[in-house]
Biopython code that builds the backbone (N, CA, C, O; Angstrom):
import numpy as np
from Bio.PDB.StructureBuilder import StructureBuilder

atoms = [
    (1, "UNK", "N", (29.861, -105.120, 236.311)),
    (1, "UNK", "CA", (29.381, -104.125, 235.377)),
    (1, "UNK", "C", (27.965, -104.508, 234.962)),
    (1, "UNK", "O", (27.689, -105.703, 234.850)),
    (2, "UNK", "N", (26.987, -103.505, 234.712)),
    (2, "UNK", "CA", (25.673, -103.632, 234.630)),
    (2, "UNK", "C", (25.357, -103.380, 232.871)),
    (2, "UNK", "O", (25.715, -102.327, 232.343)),
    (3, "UNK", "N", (24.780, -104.277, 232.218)),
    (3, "UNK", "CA", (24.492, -103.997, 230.199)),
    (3, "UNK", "C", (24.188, -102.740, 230.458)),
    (3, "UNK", "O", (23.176, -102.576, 229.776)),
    (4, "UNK", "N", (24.389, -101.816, 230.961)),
    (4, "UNK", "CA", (23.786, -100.438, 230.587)),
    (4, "UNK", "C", (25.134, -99.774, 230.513)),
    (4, "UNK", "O", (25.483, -99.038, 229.590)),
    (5, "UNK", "N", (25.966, -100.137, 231.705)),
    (5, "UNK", "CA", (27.356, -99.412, 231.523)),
    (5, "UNK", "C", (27.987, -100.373, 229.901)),
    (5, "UNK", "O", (28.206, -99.903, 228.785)),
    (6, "UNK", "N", (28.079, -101.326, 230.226)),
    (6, "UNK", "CA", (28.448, -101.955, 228.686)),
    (6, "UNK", "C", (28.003, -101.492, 227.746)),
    (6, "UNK", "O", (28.823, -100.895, 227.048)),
    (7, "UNK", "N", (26.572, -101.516, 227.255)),
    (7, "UNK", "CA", (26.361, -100.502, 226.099)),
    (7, "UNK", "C", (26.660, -99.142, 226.194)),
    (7, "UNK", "O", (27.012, -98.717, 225.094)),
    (8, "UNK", "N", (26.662, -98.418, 226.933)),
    (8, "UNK", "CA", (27.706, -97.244, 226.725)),
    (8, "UNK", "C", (28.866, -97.276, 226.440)),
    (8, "UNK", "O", (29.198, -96.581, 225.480)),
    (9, "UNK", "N", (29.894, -98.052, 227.123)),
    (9, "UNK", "CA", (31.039, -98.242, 226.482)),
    (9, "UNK", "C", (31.165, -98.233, 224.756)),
    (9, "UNK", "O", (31.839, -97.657, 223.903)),
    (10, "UNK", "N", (30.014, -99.300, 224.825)),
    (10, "UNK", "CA", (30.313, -99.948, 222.999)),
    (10, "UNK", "C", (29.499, -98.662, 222.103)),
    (10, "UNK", "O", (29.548, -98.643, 220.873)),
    (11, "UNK", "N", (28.700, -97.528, 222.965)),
    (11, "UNK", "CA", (28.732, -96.601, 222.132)),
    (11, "UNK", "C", (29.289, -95.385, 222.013)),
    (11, "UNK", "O", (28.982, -94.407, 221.331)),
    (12, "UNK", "N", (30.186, -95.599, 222.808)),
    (12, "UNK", "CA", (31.080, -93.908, 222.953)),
    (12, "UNK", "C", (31.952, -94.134, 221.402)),
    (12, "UNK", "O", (31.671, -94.952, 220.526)),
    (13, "UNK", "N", (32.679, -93.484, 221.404)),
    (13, "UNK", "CA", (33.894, -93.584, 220.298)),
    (13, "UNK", "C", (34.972, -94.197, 221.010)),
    (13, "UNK", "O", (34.988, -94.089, 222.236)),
    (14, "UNK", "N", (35.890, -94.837, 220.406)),
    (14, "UNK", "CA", (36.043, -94.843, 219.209)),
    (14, "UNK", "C", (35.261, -96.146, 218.725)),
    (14, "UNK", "O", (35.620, -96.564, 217.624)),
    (15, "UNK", "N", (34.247, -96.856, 219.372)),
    (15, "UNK", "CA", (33.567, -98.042, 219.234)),
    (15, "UNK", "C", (32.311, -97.687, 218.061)),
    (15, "UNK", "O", (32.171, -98.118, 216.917)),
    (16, "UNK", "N", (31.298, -96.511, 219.032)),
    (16, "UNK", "CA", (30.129, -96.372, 218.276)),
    (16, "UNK", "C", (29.401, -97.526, 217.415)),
    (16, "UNK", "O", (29.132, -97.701, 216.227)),
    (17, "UNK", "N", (29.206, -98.283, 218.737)),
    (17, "UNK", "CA", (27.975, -99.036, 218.353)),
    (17, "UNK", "C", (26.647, -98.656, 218.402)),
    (17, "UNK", "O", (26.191, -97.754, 219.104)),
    (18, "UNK", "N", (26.105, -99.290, 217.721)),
    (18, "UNK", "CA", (24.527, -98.811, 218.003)),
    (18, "UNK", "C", (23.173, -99.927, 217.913)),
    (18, "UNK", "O", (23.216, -100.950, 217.228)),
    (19, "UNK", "N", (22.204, -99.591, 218.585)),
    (19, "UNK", "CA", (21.308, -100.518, 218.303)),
    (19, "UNK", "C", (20.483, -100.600, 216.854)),
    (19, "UNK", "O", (19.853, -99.659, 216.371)),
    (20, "UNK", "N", (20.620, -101.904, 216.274)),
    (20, "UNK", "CA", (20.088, -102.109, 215.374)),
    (20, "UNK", "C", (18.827, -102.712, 215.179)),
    (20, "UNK", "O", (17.937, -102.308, 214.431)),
    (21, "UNK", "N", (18.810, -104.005, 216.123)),
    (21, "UNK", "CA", (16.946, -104.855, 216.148)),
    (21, "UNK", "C", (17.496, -104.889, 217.237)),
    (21, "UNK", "O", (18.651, -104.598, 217.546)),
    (22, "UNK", "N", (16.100, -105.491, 218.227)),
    (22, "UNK", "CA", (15.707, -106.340, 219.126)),
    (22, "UNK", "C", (14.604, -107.154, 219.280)),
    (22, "UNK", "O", (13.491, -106.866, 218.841)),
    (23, "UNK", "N", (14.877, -108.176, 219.896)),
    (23, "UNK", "CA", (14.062, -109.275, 219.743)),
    (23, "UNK", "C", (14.239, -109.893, 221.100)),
    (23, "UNK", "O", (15.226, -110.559, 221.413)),
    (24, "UNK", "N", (13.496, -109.703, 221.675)),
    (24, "UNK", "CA", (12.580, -110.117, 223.137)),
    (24, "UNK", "C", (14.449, -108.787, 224.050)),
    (24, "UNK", "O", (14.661, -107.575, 224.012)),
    (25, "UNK", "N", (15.155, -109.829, 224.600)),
    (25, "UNK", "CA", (16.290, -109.208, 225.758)),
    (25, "UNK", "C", (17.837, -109.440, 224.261)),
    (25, "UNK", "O", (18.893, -108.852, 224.493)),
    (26, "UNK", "N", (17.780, -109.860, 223.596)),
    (26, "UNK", "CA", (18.920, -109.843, 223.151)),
    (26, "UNK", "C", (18.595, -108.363, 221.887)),
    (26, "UNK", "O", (17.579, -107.990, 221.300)),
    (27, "UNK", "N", (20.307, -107.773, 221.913)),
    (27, "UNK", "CA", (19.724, -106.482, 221.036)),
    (27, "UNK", "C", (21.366, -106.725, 219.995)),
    (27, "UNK", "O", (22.511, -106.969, 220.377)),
    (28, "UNK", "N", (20.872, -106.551, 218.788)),
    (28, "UNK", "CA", (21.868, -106.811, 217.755)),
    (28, "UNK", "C", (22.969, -105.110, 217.826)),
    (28, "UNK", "O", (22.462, -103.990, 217.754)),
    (29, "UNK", "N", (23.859, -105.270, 217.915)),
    (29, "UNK", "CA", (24.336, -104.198, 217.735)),
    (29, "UNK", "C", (25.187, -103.610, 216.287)),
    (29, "UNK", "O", (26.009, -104.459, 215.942)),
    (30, "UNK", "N", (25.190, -102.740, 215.636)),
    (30, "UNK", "CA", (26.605, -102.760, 214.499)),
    (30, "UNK", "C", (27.495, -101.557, 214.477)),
    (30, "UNK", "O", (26.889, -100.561, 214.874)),
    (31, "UNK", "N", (28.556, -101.362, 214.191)),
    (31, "UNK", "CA", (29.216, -100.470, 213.775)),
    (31, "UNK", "C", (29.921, -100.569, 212.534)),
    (31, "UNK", "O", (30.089, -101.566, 211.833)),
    (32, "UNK", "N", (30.381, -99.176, 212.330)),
    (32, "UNK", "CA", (31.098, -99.344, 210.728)),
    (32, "UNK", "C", (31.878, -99.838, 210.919)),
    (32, "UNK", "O", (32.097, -100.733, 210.102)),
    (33, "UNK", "N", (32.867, -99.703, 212.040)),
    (33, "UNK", "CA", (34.167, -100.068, 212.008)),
    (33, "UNK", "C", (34.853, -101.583, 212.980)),
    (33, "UNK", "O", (35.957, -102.029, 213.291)),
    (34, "UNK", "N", (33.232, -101.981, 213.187)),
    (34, "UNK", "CA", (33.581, -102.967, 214.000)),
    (34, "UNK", "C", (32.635, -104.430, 213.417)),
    (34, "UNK", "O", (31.730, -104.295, 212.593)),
    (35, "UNK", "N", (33.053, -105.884, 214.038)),
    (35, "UNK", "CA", (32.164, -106.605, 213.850)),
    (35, "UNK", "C", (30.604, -106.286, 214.420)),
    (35, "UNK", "O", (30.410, -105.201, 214.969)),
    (36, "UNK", "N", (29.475, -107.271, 214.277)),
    (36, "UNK", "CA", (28.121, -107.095, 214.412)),
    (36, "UNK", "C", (28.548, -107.930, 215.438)),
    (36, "UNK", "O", (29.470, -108.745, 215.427)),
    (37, "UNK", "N", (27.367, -107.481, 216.792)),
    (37, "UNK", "CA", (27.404, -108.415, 217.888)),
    (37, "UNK", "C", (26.211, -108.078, 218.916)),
    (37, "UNK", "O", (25.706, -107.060, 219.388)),
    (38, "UNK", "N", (26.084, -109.048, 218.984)),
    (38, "UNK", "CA", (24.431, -109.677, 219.795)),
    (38, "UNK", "C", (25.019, -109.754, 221.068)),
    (38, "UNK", "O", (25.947, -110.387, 221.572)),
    (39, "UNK", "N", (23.949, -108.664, 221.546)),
    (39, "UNK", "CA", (24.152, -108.347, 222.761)),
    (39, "UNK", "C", (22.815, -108.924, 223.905)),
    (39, "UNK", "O", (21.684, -108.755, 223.450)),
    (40, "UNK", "N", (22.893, -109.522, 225.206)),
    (40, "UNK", "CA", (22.079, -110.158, 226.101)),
    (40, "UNK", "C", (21.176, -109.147, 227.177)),
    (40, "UNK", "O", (21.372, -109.552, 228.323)),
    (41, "UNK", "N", (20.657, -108.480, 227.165)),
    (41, "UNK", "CA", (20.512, -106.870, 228.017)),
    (41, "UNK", "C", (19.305, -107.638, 229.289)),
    (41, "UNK", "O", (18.108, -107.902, 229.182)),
    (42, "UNK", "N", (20.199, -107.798, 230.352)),
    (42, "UNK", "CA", (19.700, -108.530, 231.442)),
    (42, "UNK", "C", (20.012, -107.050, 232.045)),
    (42, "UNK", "O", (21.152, -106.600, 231.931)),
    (43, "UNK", "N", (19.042, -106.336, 232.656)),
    (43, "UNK", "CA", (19.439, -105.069, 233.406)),
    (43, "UNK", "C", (19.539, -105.136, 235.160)),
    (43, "UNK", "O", (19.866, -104.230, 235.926)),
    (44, "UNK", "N", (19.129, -106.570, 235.481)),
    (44, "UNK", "CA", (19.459, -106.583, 236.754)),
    (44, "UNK", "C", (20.698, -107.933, 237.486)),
    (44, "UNK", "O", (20.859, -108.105, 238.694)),
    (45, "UNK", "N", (21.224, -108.509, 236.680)),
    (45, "UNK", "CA", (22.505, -109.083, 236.342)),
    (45, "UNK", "C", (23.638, -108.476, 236.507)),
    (45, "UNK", "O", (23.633, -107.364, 235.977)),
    (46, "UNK", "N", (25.118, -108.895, 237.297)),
    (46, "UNK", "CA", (26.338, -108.234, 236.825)),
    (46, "UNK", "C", (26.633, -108.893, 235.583)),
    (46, "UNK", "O", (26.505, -110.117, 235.579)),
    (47, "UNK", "N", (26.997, -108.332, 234.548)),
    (47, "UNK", "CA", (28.538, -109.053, 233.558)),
    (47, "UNK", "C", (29.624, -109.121, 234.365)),
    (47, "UNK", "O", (30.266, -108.318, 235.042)),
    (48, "UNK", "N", (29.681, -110.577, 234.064)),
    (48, "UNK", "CA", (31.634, -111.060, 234.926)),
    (48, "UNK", "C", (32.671, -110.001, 234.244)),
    (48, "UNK", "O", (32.416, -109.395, 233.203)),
    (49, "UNK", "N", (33.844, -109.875, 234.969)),
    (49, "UNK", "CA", (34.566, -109.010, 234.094)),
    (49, "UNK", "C", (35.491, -110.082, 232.660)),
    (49, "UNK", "O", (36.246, -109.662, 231.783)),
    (50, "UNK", "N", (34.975, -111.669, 232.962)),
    (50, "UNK", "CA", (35.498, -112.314, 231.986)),
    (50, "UNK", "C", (35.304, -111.910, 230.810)),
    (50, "UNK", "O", (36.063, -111.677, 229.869)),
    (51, "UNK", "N", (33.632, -111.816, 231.030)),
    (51, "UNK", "CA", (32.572, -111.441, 229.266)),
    (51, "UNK", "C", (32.848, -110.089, 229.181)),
    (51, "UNK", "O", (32.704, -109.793, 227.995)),
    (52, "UNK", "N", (33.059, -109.449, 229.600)),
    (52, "UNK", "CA", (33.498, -108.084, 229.760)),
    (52, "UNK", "C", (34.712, -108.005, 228.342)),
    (52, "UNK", "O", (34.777, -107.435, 227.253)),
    (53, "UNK", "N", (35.622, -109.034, 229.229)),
    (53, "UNK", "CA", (36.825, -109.146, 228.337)),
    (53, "UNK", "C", (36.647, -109.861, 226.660)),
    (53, "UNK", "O", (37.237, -109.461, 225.656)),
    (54, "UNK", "N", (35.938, -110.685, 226.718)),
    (54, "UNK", "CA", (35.669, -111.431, 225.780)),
    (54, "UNK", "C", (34.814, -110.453, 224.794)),
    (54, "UNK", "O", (35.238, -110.312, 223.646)),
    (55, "UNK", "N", (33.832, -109.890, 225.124)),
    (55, "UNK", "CA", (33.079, -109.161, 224.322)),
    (55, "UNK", "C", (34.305, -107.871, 223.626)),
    (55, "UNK", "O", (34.807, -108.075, 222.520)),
    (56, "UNK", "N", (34.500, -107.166, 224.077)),
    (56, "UNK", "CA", (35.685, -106.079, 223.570)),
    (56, "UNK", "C", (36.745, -106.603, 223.283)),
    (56, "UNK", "O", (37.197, -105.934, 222.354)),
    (57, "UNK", "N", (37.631, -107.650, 223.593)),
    (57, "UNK", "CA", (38.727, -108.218, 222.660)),
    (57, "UNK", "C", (38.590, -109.352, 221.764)),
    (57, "UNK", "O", (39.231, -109.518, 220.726)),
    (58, "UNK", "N", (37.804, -110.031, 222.193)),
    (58, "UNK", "CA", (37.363, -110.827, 221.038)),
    (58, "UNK", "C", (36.327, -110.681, 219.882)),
    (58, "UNK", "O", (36.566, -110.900, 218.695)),
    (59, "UNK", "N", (35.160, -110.282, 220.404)),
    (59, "UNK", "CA", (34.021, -109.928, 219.387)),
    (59, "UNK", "C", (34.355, -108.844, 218.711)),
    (59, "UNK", "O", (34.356, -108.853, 217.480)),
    (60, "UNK", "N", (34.806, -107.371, 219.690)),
    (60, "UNK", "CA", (34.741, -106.410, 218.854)),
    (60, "UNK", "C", (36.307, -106.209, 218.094)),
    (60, "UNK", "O", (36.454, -105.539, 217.072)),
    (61, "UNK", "N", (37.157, -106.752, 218.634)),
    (61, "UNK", "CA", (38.597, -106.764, 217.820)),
    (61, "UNK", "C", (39.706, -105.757, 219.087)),
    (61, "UNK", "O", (40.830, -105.402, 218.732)),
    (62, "UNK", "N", (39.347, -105.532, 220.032)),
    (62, "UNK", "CA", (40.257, -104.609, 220.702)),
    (62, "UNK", "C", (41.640, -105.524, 221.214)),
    (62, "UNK", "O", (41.685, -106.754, 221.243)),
    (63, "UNK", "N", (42.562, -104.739, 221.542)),
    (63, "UNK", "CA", (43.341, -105.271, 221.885)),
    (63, "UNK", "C", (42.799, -105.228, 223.677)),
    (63, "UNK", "O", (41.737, -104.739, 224.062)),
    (64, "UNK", "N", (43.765, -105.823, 224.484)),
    (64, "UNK", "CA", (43.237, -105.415, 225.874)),
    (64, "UNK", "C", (43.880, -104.249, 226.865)),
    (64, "UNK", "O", (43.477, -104.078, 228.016)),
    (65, "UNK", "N", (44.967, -103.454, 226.232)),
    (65, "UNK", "CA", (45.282, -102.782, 226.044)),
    (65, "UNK", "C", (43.927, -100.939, 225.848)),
    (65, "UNK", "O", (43.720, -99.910, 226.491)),
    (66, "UNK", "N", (43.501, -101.492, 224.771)),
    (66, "UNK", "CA", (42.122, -100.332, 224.097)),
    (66, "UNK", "C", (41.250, -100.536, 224.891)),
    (66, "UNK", "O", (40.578, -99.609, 225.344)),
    (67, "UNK", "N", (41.049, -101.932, 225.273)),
    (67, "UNK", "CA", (39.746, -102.174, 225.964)),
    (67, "UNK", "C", (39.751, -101.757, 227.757)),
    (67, "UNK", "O", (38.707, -101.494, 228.354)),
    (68, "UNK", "N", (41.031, -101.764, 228.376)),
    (68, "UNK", "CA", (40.941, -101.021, 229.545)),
    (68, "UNK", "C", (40.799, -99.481, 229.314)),
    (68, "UNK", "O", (40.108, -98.687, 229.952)),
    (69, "UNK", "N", (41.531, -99.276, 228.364)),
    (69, "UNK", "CA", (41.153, -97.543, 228.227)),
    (69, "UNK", "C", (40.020, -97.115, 227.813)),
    (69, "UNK", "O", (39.839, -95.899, 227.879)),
    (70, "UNK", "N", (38.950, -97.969, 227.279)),
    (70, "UNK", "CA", (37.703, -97.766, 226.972)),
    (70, "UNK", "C", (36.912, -97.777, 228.424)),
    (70, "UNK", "O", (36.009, -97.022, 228.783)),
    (71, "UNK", "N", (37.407, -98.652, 229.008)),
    (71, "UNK", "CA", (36.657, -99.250, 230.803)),
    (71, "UNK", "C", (36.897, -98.174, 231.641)),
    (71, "UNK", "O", (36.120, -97.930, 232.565)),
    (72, "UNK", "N", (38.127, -97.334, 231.373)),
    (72, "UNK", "CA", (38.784, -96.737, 232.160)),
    (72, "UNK", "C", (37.760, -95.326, 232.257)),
    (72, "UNK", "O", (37.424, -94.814, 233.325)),
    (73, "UNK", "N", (37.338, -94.814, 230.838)),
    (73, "UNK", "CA", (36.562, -93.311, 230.820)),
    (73, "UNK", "C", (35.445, -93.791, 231.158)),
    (73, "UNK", "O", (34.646, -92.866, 231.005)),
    (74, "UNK", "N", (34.860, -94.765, 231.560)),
    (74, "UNK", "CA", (33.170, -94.848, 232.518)),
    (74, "UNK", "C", (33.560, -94.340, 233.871)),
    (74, "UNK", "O", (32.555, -93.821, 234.357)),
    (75, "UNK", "N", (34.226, -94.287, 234.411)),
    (75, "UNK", "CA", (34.987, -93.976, 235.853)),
    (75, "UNK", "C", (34.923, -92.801, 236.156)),
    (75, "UNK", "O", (35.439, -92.403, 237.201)),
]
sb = StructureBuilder()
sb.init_structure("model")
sb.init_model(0)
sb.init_chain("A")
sb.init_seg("    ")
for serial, (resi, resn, name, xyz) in enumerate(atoms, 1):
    if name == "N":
        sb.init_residue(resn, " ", resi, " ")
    sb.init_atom(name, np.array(xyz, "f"), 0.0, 1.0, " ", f" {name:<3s}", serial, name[0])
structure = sb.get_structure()
């Protein structure tokens, strides 16, 4: 997965993240309903599907469960 499909994910609903600062490649993100999380925006990089996992069930609180069905509507 490429930070561009990732930040879409984290801004569709029911996530709606958004960009808040940036500072040089890392971009702070927040939502109301979620934790704040600093994001790495390397645009010619894959994300492993590990950090994939880690970022949406751990940072943002999903179960992994939510977080395939979030993966699932980029498709």
């Amino acid at each position: 997965m490429k930070a561009r499909q990732l930040l879409d994910v984290l801004a569709r609903p029911p996530l709606r993240y958004r960009v808040v600062r940036q500072t040089g490649s890392h971009r702070r993100l927040r939502s109301a309903a979620g934790y704040p999380l600093t994001f790495a925006w390397h645009d010619g990089a894959d994300i492993p599907p590990g950090v994939v996992r880690t970022v949406l069930v751990r940072q943002v609180g999903l179960s992994v469960q939510e977080a395939l069905q979030c993966l699932r509507k980029t498709r």
